[in-house]
C-alpha positions as CSV (number, residue, x, y, z in Angstrom):
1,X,-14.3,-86.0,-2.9
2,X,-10.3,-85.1,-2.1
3,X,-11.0,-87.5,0.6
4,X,-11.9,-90.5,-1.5
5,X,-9.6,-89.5,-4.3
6,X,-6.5,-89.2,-2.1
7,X,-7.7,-92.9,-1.1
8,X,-7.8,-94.1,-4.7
9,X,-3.9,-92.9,-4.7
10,X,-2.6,-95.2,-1.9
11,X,-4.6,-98.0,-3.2
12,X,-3.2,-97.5,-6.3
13,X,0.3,-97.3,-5.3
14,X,-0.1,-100.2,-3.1
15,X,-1.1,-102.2,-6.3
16,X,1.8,-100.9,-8.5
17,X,4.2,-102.1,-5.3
18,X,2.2,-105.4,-5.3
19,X,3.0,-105.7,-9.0
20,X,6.3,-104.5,-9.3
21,X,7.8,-106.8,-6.3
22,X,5.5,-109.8,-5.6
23,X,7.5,-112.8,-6.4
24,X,11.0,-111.6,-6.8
25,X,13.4,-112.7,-4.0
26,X,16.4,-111.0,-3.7
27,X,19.6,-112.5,-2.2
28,X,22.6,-110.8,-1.8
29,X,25.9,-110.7,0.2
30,X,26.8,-107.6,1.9
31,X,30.7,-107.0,2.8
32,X,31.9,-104.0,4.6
33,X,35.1,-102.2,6.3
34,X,37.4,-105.0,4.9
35,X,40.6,-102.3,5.7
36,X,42.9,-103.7,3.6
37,X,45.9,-103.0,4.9
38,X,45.4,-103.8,8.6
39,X,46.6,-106.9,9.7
40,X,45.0,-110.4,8.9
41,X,42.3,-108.2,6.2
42,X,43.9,-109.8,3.1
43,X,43.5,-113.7,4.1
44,X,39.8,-112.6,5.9
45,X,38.6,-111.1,2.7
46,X,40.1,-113.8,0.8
47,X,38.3,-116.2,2.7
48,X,34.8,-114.1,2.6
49,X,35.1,-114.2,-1.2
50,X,35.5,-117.8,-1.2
51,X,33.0,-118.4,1.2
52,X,29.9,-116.2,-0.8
53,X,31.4,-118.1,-3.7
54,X,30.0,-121.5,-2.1
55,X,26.3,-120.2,-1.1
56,X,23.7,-120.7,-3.8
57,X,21.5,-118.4,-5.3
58,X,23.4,-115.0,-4.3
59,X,22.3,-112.5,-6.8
60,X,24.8,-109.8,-6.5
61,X,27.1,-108.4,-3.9
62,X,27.2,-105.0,-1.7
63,X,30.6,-103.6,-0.4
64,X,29.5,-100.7,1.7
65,X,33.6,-99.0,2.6
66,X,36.5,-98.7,3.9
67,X,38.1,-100.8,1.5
68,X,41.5,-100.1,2.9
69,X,43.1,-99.4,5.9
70,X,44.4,-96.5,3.6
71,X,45.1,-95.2,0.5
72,X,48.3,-95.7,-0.1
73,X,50.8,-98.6,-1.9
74,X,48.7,-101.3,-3.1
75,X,45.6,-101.6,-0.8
76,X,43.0,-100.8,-3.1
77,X,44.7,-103.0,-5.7
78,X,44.8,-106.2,-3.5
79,X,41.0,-105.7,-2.3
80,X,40.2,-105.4,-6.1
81,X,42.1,-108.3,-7.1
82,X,40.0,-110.2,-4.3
83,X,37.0,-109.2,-5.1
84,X,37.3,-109.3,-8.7
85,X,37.0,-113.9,-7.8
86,X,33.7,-113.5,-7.0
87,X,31.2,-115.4,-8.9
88,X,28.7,-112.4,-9.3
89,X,28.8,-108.7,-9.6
90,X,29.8,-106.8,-7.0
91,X,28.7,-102.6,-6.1
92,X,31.1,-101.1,-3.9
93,X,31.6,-97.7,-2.7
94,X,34.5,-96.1,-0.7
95,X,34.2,-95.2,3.2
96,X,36.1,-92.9,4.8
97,X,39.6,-94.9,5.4
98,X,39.7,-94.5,1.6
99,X,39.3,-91.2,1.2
100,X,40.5,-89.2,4.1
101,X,44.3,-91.1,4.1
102,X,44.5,-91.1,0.3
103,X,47.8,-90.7,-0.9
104,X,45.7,-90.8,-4.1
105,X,43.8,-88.0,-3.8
106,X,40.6,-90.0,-4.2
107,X,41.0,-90.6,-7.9
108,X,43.1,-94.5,-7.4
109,X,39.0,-95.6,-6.4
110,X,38.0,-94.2,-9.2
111,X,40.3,-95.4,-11.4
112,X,40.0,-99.2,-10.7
113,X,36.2,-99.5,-9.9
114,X,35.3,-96.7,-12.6
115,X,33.0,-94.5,-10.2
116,X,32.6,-94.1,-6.9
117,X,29.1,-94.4,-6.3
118,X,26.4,-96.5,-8.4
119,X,22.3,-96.7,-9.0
120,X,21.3,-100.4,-10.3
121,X,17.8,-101.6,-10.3
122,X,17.3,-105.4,-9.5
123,X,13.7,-107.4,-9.3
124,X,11.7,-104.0,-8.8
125,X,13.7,-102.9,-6.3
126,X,16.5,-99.8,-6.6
127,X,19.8,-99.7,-5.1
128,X,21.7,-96.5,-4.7
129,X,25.3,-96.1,-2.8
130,X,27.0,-93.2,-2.3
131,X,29.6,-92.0,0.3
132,X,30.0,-89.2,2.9
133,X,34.0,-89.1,3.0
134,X,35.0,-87.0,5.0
135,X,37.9,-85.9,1.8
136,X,41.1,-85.3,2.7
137,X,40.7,-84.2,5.9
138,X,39.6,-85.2,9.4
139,X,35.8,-84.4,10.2
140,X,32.6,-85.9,10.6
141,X,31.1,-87.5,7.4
142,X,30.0,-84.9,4.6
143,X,28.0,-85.8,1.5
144,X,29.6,-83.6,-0.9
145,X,27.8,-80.4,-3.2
146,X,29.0,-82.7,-6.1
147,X,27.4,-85.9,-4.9
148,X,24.0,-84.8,-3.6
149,X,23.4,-82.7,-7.2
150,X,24.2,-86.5,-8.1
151,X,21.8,-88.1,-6.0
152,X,18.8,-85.8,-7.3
153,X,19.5,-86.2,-11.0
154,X,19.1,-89.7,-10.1
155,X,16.7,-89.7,-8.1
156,X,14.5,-86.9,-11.0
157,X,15.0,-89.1,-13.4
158,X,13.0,-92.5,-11.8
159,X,10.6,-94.0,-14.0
160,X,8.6,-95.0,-11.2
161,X,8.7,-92.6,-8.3
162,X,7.4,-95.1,-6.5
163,X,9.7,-97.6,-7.1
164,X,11.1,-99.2,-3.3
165,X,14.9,-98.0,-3.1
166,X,17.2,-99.2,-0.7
167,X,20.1,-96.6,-0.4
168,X,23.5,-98.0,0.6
169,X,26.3,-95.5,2.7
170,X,29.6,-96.2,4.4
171,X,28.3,-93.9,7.6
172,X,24.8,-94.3,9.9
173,X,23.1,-91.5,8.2
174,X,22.7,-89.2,11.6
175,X,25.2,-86.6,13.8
176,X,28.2,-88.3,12.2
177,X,27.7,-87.1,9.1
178,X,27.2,-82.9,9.1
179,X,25.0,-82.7,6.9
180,X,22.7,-85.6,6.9
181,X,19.3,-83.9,7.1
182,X,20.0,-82.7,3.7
183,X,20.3,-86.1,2.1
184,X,17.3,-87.5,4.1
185,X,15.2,-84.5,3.1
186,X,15.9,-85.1,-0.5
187,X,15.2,-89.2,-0.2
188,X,12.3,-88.3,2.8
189,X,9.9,-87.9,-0.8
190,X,10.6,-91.1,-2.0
191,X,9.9,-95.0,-1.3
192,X,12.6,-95.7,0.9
193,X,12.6,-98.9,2.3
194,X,15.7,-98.8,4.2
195,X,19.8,-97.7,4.6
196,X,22.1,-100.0,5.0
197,X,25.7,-98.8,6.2
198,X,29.0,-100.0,7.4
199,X,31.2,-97.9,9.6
200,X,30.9,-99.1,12.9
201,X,31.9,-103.1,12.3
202,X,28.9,-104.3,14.6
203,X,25.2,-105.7,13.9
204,X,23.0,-102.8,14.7
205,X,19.6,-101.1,14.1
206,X,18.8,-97.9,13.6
207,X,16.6,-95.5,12.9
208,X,17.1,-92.0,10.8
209,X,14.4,-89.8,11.1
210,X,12.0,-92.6,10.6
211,X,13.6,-94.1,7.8
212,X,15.0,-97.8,8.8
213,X,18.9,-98.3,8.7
214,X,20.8,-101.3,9.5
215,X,24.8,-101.3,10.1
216,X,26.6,-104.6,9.0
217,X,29.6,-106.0,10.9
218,X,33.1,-105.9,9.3
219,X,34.6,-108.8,7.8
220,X,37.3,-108.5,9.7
221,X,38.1,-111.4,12.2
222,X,39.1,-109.5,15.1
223,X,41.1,-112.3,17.2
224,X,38.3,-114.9,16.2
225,X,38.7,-118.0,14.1
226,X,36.8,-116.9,11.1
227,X,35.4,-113.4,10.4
228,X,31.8,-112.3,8.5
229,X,29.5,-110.5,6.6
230,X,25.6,-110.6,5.9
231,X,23.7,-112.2,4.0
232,X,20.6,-109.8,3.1
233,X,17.2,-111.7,1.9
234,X,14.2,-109.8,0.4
235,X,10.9,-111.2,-0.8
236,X,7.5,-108.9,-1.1
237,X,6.5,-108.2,2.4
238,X,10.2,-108.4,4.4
239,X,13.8,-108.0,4.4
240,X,15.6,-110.5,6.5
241,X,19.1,-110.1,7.7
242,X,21.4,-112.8,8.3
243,X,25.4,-112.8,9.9
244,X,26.8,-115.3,8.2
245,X,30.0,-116.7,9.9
246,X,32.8,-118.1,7.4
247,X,33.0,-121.7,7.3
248,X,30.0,-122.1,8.6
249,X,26.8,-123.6,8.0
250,X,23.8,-121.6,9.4
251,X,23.6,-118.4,9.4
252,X,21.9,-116.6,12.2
253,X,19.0,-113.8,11.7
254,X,19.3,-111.1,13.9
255,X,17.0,-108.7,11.8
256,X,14.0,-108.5,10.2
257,X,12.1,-105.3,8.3
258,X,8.9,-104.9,6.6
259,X,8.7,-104.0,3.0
260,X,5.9,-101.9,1.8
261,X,5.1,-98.1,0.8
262,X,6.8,-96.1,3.3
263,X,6.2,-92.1,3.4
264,X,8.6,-89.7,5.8
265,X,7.4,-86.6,4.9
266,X,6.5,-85.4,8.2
267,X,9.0,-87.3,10.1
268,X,12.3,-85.3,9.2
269,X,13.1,-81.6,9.6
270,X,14.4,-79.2,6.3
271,X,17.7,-78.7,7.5
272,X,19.0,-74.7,7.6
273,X,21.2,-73.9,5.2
274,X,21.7,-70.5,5.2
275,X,22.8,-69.1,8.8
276,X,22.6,-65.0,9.2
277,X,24.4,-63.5,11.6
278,X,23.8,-63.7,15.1
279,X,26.6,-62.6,16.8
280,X,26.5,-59.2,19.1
281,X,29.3,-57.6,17.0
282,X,28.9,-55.1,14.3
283,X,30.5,-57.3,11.2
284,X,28.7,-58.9,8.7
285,X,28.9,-60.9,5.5
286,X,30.4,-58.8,2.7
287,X,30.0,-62.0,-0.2
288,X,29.9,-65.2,-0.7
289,X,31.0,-67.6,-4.1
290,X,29.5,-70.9,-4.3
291,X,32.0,-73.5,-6.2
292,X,29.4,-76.3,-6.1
293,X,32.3,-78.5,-5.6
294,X,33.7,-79.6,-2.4
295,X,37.1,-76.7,-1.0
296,X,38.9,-78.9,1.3
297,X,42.3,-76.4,2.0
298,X,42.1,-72.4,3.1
299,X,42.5,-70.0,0.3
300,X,45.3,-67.9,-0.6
301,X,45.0,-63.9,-0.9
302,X,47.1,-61.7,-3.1
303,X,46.0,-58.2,-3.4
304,X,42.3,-57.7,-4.6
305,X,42.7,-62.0,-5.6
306,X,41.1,-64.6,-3.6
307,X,42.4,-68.1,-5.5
308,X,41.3,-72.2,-4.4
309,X,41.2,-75.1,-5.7
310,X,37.9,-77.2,-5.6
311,X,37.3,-81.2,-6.2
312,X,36.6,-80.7,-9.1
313,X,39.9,-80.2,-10.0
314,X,39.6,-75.5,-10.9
315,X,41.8,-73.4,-9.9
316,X,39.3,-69.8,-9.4
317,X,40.6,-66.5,-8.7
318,X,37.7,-64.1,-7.0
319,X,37.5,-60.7,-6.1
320,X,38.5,-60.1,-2.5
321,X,35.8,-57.1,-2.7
322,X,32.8,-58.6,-4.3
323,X,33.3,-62.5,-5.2
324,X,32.9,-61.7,-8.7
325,X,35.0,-64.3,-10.6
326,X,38.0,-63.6,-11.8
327,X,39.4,-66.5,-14.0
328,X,39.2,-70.4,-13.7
329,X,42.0,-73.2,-14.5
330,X,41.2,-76.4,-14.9
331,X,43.3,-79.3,-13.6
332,X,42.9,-83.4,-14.5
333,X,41.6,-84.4,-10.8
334,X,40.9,-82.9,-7.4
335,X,42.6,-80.3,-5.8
336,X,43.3,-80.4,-1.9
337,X,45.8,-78.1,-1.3
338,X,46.6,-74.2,-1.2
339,X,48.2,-72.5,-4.2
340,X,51.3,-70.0,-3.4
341,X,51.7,-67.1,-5.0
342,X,55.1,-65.3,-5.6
343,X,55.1,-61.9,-7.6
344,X,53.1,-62.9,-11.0
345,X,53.5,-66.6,-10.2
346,X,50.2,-68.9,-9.1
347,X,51.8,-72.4,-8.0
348,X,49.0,-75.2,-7.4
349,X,49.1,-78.6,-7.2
350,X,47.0,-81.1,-7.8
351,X,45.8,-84.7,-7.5
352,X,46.5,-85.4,-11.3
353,X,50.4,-85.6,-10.5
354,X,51.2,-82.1,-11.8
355,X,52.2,-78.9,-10.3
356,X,51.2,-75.9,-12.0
357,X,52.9,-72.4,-12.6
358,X,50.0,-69.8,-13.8
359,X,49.9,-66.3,-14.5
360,X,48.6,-64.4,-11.5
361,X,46.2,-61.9,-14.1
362,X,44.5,-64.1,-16.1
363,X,45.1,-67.8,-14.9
364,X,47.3,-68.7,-17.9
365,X,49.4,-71.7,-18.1
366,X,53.1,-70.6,-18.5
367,X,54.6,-74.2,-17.4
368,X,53.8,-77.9,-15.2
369,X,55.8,-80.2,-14.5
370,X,55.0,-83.5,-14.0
371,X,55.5,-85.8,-11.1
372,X,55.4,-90.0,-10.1
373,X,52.4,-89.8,-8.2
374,X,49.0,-87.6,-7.2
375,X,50.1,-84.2,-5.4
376,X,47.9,-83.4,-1.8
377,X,50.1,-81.2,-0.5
378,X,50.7,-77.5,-0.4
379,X,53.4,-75.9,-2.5
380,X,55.5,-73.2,-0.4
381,X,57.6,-70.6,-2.8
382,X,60.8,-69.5,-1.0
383,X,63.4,-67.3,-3.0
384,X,62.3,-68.3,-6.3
385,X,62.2,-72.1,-5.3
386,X,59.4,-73.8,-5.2
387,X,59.4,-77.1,-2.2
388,X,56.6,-79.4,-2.7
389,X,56.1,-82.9,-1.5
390,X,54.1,-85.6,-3.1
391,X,52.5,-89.3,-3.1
392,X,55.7,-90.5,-4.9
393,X,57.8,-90.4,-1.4
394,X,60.1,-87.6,-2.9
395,X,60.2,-84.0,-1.9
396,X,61.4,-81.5,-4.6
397,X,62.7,-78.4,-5.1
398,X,61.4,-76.5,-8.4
399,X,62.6,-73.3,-10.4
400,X,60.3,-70.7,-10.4
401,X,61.4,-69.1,-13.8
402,X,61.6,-72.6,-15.7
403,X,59.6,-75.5,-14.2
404,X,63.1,-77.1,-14.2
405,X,64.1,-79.5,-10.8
406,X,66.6,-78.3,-8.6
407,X,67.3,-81.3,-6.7
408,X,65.1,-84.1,-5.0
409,X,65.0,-86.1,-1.8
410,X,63.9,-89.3,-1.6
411,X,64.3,-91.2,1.5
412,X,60.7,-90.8,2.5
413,X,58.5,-93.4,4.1
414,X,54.9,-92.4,3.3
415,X,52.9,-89.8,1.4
416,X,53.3,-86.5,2.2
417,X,50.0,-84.1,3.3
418,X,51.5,-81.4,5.5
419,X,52.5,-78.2,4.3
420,X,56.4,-77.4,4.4
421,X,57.6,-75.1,6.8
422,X,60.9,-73.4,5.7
423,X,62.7,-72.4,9.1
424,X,66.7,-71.2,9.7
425,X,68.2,-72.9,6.7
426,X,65.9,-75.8,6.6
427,X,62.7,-77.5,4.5
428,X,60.7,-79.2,7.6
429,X,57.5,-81.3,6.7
430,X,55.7,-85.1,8.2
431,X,54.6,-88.0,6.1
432,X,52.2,-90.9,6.9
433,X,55.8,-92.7,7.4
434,X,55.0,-91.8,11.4
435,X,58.6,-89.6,10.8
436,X,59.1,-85.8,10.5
437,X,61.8,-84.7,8.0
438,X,64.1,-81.4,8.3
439,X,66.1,-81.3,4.9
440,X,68.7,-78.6,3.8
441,X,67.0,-76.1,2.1
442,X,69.6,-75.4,-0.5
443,X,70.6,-79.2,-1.4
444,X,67.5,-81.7,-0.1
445,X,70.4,-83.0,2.3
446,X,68.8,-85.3,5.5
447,X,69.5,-83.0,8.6
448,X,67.4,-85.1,10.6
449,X,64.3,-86.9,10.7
450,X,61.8,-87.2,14.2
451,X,59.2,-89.6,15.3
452,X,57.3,-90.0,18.2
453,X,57.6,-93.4,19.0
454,X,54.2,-94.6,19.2
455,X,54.0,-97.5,16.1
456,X,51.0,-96.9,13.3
457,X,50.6,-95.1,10.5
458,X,47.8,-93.7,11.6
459,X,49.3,-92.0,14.7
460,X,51.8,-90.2,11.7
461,X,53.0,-86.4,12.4
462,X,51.7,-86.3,8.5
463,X,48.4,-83.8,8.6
464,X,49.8,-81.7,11.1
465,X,51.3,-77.9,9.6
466,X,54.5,-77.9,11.7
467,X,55.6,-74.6,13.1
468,X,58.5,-72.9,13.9
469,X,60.1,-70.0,17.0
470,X,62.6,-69.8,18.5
471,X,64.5,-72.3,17.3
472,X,62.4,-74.9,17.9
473,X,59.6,-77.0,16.0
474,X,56.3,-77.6,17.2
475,X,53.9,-80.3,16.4
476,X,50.6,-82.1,17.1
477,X,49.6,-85.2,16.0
478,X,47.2,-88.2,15.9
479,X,48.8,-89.7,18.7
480,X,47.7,-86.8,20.9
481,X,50.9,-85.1,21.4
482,X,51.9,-82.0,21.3
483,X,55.8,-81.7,21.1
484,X,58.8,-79.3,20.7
485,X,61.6,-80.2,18.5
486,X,65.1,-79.3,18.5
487,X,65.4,-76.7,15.2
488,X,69.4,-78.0,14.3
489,X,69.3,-81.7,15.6
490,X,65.9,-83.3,15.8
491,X,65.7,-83.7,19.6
492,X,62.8,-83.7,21.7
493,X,62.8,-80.6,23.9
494,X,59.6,-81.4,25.8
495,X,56.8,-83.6,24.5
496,X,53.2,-83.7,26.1
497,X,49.6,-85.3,26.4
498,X,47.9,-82.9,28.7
499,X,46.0,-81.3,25.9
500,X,44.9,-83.9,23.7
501,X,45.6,-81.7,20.9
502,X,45.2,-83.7,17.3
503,X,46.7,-82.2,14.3
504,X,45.6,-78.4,15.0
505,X,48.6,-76.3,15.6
506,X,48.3,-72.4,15.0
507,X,51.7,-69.9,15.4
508,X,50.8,-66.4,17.1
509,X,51.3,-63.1,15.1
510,X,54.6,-62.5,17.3
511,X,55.7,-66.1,17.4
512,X,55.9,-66.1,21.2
513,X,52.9,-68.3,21.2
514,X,51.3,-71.7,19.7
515,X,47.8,-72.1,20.0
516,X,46.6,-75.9,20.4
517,X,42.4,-76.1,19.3
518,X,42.2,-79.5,21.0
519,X,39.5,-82.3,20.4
520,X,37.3,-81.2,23.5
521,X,36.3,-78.0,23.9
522,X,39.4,-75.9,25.0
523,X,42.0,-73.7,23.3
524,X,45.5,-74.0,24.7
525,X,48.3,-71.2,24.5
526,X,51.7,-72.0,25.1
527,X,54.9,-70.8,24.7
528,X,57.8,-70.8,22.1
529,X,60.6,-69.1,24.1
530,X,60.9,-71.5,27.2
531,X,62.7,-74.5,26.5
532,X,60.2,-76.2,29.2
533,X,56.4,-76.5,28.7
534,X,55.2,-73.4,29.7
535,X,51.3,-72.5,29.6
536,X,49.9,-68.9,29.7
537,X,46.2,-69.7,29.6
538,X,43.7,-72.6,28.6
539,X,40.1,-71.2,27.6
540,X,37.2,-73.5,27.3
541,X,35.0,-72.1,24.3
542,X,32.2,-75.1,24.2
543,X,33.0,-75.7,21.1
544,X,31.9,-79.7,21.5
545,X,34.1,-82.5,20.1
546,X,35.9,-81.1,16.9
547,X,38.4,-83.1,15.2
548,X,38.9,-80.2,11.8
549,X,42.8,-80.1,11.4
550,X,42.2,-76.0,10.5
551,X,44.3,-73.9,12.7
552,X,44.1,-70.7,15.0
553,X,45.6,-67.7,13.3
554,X,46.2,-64.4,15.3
555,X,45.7,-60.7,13.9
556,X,45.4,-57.5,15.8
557,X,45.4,-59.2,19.4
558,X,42.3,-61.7,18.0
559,X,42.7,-65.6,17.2
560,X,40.4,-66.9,15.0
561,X,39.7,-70.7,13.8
562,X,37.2,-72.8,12.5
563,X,35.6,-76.0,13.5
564,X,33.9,-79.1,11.8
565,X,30.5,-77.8,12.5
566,X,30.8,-74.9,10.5
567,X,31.8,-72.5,13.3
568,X,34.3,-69.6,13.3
569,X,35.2,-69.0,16.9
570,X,37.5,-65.3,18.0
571,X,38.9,-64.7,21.4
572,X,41.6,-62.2,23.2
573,X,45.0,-63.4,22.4
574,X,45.7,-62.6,26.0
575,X,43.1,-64.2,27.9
576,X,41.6,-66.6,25.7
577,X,37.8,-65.4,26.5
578,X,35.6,-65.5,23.9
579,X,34.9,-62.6,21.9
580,X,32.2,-63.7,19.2
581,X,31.1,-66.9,17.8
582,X,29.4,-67.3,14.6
583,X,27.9,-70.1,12.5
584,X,28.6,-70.1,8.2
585,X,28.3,-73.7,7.4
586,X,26.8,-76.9,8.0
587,X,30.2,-78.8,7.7
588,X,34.4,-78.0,8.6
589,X,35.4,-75.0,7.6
590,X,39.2,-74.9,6.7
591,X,41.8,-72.4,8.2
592,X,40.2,-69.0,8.2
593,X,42.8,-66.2,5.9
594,X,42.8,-63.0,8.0
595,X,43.4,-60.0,6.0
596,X,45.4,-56.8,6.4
597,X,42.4,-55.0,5.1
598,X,40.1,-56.0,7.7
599,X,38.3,-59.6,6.3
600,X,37.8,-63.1,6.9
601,X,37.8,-65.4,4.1
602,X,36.6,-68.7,5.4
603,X,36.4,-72.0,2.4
604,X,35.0,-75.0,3.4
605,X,33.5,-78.3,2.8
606,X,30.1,-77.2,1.2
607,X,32.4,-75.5,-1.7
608,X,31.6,-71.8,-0.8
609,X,34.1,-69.1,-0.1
610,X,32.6,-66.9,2.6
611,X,33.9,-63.1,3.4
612,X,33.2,-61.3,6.9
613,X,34.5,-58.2,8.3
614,X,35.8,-58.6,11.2
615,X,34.3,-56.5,14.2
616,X,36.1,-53.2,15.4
617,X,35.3,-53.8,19.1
């Protein structure tokens, strides 16, 4: 009888499919990774636009990310303004050129398209988009706490559960994005006829976990004539996928899938999301504090305090002994950056333009003040000054007491992300300008300004924390450099490849050492006292591919950083061996905050704020 009546269901399902879809064609044009920004992407998009403006029939339009090359100036303007000609509606959602190099702080998408995401039904079918980032900072693709409590509302509140649904991402929903096993096994329980995703500007099959997914090529021309996009045609029994060539008359199929009631439950694994601890030392999680919304900056401790910001735009002081919550401030957009604290003084900043003075106790506002542009940078409070950079290309010096400016620089090519470093008389700090500033700490005056030669705003000394010892600076940066700067004039001192180092720079307790975490496995120590490259050890820790721009901090003769897969690594400060290795998160965990009292305090992309003691061996 369960047999037969488990029978009766697929048949019945098959016939509400039938029903629902059977004579509705779909045609649409799918764009994707227009970058905006990059050279030739304006007249190629322009010439896309007009081109889906000649077919017939098209329904709607998909734009699956990376709208711009970056964030910054008017790229997200100029692809809205194209897009905005074409003779249908369009559903876009950002990749991760728009959100990791956002001078905006990811709110200018928002702000012009209204969302960031969207969930439209069309002939019977669903269509879902939503993006992976990574926000702010350089990792692997991470569907946010934020986004995926999203996607199930959505998802829960379906008429039909059986209703087909094609879901539309900016990465291949595998490895590249941490935590994809937790979107597909939330979609794994419903009719999902396929993913289609941009990302990696090519034609391409794939398959996730048994679920179909198709990557689209980028409009871009790339040296050709003309450049492209898909044309994506759906009927009741198959999806057919077309690269259409601009100016062109046929397009070609390369792709064909069949549509029909598809079931995954057995196909994908329930990802672990809770990781005990494993390591052969005696420490072990004291608390943890689940924001819900995505931490993309280390905290900052002060006494019994743990405070962040979140995405969500809080402010939250915790206890540093229990995670109980202490008080919350709310700010008008995300925050990606680490508040200082000076004697009663909490200053945060925050992608809503403002920077924030707050009362250390109880999280009370005692002044803001109000900048050009959305804040991503760290505040640093020196002497009752507080030195902040911002999206508007100024740097400023604030009073503590009053809110009131000081003075402000504004020679600046690019947005500023890095933290300041204040070092013998100076303010020191990058932009995506590819240049390095050192200003006069007292007046804003230009010292000297540093850049590495190698043209692309991209390759920018901008995410990197610069550091400073014995009077020199030290950087790494996109470009794969590591280099030593001249403290008083700019000058390269000595400038080096070997490591492949990316934006991960870390300062040793004693400042006789940097540590370089570099892209592949190894941790590099070198030191700050010889005015020639000088290395005392490189370890290599196994620690796979890792691109998290968190850093190696040193306390008690033990370094300690974090990676994007949710590791926290500790080795000898003198040798480099490992010591213990442990596992908190699915996704990058940001600079870990050593305490004197003996704890850990790792934040990361999954919004929790994690405590360990570290071990006394």
């Amino acid at each position: 009888m369960k047999k037969f009546k488990n029978i009766v269901t697929i048949i019945l399902l098959i016939l509400t499919f039938i029903l629902t879809v059977n004579g509705n064609n779909i045609k649409f044009a799918w764009l994707t990774d227009t970058h905006i920004g990059a050279e030739g992407s304006i007249q190629d998009l322009s010439l896309t636009v007009e081109d889906v403006n000649l077919l017939s029939n098209i329904d709607f339009v998909i734009v699956s990310g990376d709208i711009s090359e970056m964030d910054i100036d008017n790229n997200l303007d100029t692809a809205k303004v194209i897009l905005d000609r074409l003779n249908v509606k369009y559903h876009i959602i950002p990749g991760n050129h728009d959100t990791k190099w956002s001078s905006s702080g990811c709110t200018k998408f928002k702000k012009i398209w209204g969302k960031d995401k969207f969930n439209f039904e069309y002939q019977g079918f669903r269509f879902i988009g939503l993006h992976q980032g990574p926000v702010m900072r350089m990792a692997p693709g991470f569907f946010s706490p934020e986004d995926l409590r999203w996607l199930k509302s959505e998802l829960k509140d379906l008429k039909n559960k059986s209703q087909p649904i094609i879901f539309i991402t900016h990465y291949p929903i595998d490895e590249s994005v941490s935590n994809y096993l937790e979107f597909l096994n939330i979609v794994k329980e419903y009719n999902v006829q396929f993913i289609l995703h941009g990302h990696g500007h090519a034609n391409k099959k794939f398959d996730f976990s048994g679920i179909p997914g198709v990557m689209s090529r980028s409009t871009l021309s790339k040296g050709e004539k003309y450049g492209g996009y898909s044309i994506v045609e759906i009927n009741s029994d198959s999806t057919k996928f077309y690269n259409k060539i601009v100016n062109s008359d046929n397009p070609q199929k390369w792709h064909s899938l069949p549509i029909g009631n598809k079931y995954y439950d057995k196909t994908i694994q329930i990802p672990k999301l809770d990781f005990p601890i494993t390591s052969n030392s005696n420490f072990y999680k004291k608390w943890s504090y689940n924001s819900k919304y995505l931490v993309a900056a280390p905290v900052k401790v002060d006494g019994d305090m743990v405070i962040f910001g979140n995405s969500s735009g809080d402010v939250t002081s915790i206890s540093l002994t229990d995670g109980k919550l202490i008080w919350k401030f709310h700010t008008k957009a995300g925050i990606y950056s680490t508040p200082d604290i000076y004697r009663n003084s909490v200053i945060v900043s925050s992608a809503d333009s403002f920077v924030y003075c707050l009362n250390v106790n109880d999280g009370k506002l005692i002044w803001e003040y109000k900048t050009d542009a959305p804040i991503v940078t760290s505040p640093v409070v020196f002497k009752n000054t507080i030195f902040i950079g911002g999206s508007d290309n100024k740097f400023r010096a604030i009073n503590l007491n009053d809110g009131k400016l000081k003075w402000e620089f504004t020679g600046i090519s690019g947005f500023i992300e890095s933290t300041p470093l204040i070092y013998k008389d100076k303010i020191i700090f990058g932009a995506w300008g590819e240049t390095i500033y050192a200003l006069n700490i007292s007046d804003g005056k230009l010292v000297w300004k540093w850049s590495g030669g190698r043209k692309g705003e991209l390759y920018s000394p901008a995410a990197c924390n610069p550091v400073g010892a014995y009077n020199k600076v030290f950087i790494v940066a996109p470009d794969r450099f590591a280099t030593a700067i001249n403290v008083d004039n700019g000058e390269t001192v000595w400038r080096t490849n070997s490591f492949t180092g990316r934006e991960s720079i870390g300062l040793s307790e004693k400042s006789r050492m940097i540590y370089i975490k570099t892209m592949r496995d190894t941790l590099v120590a070198v030191s700050t006292i010889s005015n020639d490259l000088k290395v005392k050890w490189k370890s290599g820790l196994n620690y796979g591919y890792d691109i998290d721009p968190s850093y190696a901090v040193e306390k008690n003769g033990k370094i300690y950083f974090t990676t994007q897969e949710g590791y926290i690594y500790s080795v000898s400060s003198e040798t480099g061996k490992l010591i213990w290795e442990q596992k908190i998160s699915v996704g990058l965990l940001n600079t870990p905050v050593v305490t004197d009292l003996g704890d850990i305090i790792l934040s990361g992309f999954d919004g929790k704020i994690t405590c360990l003691t570290i071990p006394t061996n």
